[in-house]
C-alpha distance (Angstrom), angle and dihedral (degrees) to the residues before:
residue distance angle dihedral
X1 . . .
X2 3.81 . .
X3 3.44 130.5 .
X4 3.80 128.2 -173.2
X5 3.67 130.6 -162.3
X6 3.38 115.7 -151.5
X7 3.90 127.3 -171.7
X8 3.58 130.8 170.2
X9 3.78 121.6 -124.0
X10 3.82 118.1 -151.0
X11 4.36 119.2 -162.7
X12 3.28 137.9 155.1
X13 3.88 117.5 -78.2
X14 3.94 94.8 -121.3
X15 4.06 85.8 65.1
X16 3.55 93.4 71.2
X17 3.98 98.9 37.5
X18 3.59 104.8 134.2
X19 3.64 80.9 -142.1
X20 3.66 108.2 47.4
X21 4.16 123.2 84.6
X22 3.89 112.2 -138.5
X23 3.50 114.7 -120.0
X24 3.57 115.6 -96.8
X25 3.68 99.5 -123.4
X26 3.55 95.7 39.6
X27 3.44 106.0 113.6
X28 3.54 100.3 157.3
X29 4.34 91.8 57.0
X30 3.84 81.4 53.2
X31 3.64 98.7 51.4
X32 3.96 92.6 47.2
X33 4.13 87.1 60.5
X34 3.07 87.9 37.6
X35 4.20 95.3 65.3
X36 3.81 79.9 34.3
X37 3.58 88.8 63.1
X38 3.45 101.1 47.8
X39 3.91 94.0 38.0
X40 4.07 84.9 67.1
X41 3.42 87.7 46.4
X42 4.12 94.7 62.2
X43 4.21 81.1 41.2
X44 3.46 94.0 58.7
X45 4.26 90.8 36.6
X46 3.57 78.1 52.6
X47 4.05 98.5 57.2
X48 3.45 85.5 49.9
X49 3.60 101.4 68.6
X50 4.04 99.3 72.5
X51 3.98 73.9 59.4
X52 3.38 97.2 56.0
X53 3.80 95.0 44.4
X54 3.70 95.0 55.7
X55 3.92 86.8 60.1
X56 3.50 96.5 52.4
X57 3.70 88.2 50.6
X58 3.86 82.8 50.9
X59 3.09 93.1 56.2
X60 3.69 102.0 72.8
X61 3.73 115.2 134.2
X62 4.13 88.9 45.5
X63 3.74 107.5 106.8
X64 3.85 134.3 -144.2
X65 4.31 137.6 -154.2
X66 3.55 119.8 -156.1
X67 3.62 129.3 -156.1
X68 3.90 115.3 -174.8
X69 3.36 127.6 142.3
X70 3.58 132.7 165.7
X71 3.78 87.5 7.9
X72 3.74 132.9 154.0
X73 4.58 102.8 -106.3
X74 3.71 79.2 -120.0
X75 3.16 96.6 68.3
X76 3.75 92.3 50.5
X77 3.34 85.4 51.1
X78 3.53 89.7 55.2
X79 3.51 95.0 60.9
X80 3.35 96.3 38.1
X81 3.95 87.6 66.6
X82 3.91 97.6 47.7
X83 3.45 92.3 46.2
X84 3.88 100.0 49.4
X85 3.35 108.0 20.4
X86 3.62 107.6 -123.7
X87 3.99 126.1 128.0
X88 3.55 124.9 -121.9
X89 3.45 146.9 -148.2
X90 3.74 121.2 -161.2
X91 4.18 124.8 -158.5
X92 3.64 103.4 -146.7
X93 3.94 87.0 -130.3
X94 4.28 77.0 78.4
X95 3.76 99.8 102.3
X96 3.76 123.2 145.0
X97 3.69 152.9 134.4
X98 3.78 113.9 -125.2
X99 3.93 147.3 -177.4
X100 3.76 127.3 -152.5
X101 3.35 123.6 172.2
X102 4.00 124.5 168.6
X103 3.58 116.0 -154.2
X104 4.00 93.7 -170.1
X105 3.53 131.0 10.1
X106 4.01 123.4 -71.1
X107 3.75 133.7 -145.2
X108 3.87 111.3 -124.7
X109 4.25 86.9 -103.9
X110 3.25 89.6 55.5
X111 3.64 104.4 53.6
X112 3.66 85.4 46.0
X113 3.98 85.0 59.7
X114 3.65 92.3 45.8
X115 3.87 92.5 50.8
X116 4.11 95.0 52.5
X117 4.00 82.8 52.1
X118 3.71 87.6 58.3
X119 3.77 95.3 41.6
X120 3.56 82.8 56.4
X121 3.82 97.2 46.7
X122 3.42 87.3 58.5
X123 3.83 101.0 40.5
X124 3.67 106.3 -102.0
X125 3.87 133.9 101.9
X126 3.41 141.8 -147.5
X127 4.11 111.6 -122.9
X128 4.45 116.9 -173.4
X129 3.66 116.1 -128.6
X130 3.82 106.1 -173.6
X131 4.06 95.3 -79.1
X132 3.83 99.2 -10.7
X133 4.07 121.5 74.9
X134 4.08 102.3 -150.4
X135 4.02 105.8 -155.2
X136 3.89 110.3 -145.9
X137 3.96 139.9 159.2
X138 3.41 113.2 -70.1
X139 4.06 85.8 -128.8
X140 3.98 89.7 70.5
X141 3.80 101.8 26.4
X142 3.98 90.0 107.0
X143 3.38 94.2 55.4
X144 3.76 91.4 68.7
X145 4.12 132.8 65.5
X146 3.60 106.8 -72.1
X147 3.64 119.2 -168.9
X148 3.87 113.0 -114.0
X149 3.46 109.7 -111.9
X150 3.92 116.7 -119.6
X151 3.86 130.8 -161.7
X152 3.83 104.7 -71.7
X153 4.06 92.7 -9.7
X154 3.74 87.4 117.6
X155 3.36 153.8 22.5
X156 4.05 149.5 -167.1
X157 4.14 116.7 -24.3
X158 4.02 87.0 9.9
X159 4.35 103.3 127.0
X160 3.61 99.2 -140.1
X161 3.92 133.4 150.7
X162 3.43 125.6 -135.2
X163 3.95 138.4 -172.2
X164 4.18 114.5 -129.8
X165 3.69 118.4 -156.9
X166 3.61 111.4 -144.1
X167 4.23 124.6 -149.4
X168 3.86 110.8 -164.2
X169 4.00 101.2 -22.8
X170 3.95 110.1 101.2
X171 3.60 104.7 -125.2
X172 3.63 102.1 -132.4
X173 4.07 92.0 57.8
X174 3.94 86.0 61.2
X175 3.48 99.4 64.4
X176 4.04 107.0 82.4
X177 3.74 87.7 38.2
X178 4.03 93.1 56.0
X179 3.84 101.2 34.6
X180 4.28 92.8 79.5
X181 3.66 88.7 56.8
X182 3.96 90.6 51.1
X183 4.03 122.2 73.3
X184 3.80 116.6 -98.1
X185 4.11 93.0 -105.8
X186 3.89 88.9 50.8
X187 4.15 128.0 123.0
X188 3.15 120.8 -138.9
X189 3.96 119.3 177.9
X190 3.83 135.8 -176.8
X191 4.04 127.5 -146.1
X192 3.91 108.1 -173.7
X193 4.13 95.8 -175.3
X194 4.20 85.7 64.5
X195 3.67 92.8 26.3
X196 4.15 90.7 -127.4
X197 3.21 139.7 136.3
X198 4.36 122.2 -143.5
X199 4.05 107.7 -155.5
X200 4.02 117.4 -175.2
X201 4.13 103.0 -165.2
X202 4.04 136.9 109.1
X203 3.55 112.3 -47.9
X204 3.97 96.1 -114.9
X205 3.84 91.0 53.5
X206 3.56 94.7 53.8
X207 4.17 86.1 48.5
X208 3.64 90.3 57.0
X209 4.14 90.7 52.1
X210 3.92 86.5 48.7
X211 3.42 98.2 52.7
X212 4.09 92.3 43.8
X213 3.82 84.6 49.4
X214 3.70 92.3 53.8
X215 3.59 92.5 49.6
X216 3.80 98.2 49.2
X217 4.38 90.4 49.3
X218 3.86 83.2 49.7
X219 3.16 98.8 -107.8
């Protein structure tokens, strides 16, 4: 993971004058450009990271061990970042000790579905927020925007919501049968107008209540 510090540098116009020499003793002129200087350096750093993101995403047959144990999760997280690409934001409620260890080499996807098994080990999840992942406690994941989940969008530890269209069953009656094949920090919602049900959990979870749905309407 990157992070930039950014701070704005205020001088006086005739410092930058294309035109105008600095004095020579002015050491304090020089050290304003100077910090203006290197402050367009971390901006253009900075413009390069969509760059560098595409390339990892390029990147996607290349394959990866890991080796950490003992470690801090951010530091898994870390890795997790460089090696994949994505961006990250961490609640500082995310605090854990972790072990990794790779026995053959991983594709970047799959380290990425290895890490949300950990997250969930541990109790935390990983929610999308257009280009930014925000990892949070599992225990207020559902309170956030969850992406809907999509035929074949995702897969295993993913948190994702998704909508279930019901035939004959009411709804409402589904609930208490569902909710012990969902984790403990799921949502699970009924809508008796459209007969449907809205679940927020891990994406294999809410496979398992699919396919038990489709087997109690018959198919």
């Amino acid at each position: 993971m990157i992070y930039l510090l950014l701070m704005m540098v205020s001088f006086p116009s005739d410092c930058i004058s294309h035109n105008h020499a600095l004095p020579a003793g002015d050491n304090k002129s020089r050290s304003m450009i100077s910090n203006f200087l290197a402050m367009t350096a971390l901006i253009v750093a900075a413009g390069m990271l969509p760059v560098q993101y595409a390339n990892a995403q390029d990147n996607t047959e290349e394959t990866f061990t890991l080796n950490l144990q003992n470690v801090d999760i951010h530091t898994l997280i870390e890795n997790v970042s460089i090696r994949t690409g994505r961006n990250f934001i961490v609640d500082p409620r995310v605090k854990a000790t972790v072990n990794v260890v790779l026995s053959k080499p991983v594709t970047a996807e799959k380290l990425y579905e290895m890490f949300l098994s950990v997250l969930e080990v541990h109790g935390y999840a990983a929610v999308q927020a257009g280009q930014l992942i925000k990892i949070i406690p599992s225990s207020v994941a559902t309170q956030h925007s969850v992406p809907l989940l999509l035929e074949g969008e995702a897969s295993g530890d993913e948190l994702v919501s998704h909508i279930i269209h019901l035939k004959g069953i009411p709804a409402l009656e589904l609930i208490e049968t569902l909710r012990p094949l969902l984790s403990d920090s799921a949502g699970i919602s009924a809508e008796s107008t459209s007969n449907t049900l809205l679940i927020t959990d891990h994406a294999a979870n809410i496979e398992k209540v699919i396919e038990l749905i489709t087997l109690i309407e018959g198919g």
